[in-house]
C-alpha positions in Angstrom: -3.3 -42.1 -119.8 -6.8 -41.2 -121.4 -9.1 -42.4 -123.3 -12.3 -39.9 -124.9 -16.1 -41.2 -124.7 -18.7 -39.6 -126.2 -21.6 -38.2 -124.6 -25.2 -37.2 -125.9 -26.7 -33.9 -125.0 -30.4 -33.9 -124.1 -31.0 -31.9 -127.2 -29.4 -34.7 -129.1 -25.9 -33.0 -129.8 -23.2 -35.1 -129.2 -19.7 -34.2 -127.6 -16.4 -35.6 -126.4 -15.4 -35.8 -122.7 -11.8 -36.9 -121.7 -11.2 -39.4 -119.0 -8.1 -39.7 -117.1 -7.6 -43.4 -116.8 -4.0 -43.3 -115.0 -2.9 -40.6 -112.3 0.1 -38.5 -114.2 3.4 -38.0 -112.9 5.0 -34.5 -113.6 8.5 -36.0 -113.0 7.6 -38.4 -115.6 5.9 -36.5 -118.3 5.2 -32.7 -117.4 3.1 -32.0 -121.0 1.0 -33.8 -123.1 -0.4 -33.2 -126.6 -2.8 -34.8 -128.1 -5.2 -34.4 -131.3 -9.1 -34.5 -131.5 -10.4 -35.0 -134.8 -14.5 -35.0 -135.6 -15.7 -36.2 -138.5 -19.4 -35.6 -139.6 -21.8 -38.7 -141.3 -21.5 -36.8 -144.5 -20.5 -37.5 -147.9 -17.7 -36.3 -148.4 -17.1 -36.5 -144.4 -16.6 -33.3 -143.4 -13.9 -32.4 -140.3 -12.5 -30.0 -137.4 -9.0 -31.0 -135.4 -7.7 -29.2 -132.2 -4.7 -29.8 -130.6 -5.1 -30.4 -126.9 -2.4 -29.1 -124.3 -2.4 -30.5 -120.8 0.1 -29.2 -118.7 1.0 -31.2 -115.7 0.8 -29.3 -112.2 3.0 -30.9 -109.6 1.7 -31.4 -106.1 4.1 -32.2 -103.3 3.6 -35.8 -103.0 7.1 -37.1 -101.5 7.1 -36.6 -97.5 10.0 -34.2 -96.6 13.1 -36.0 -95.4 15.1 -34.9 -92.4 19.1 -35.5 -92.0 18.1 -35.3 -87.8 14.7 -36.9 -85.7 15.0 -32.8 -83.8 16.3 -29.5 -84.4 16.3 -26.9 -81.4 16.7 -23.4 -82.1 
């Protein structure tokens, strides 16, 4: 569902941006997790992880069905 590209500040810092490649579903998956780990040029390579929660909102996205075409009241 994503994939992370890397982007270059003007002041030459780097930093990751995710992209949503695939609409998401809540009915299918409401949650995902996922893990970001950096890791520096150095020797030893030095590293920071986060854990990344996205929590799928639902949208109404199925037209309502009615049993009747009219209802009086």
């Amino acid at each position: 569902h994503f994939h992370v590209l890397t982007r270059n500040r003007s002041d030459g810092r780097k930093f990751p941006e995710l992209v949503l490649d695939k609409a998401l579903d809540r009915e299918e998956q409401p949650e995902f997790r996922l893990t970001l780990t950096a890791l520096d040029g150095g020797s030893p390579p030095r590293s920071g992880t986060t854990e990344i929660q996205i929590l799928v909102l639902d949208i109404n996205d199925n037209a309502p069905e009615f049993a009747q075409e009219l209802y009086e009241a």
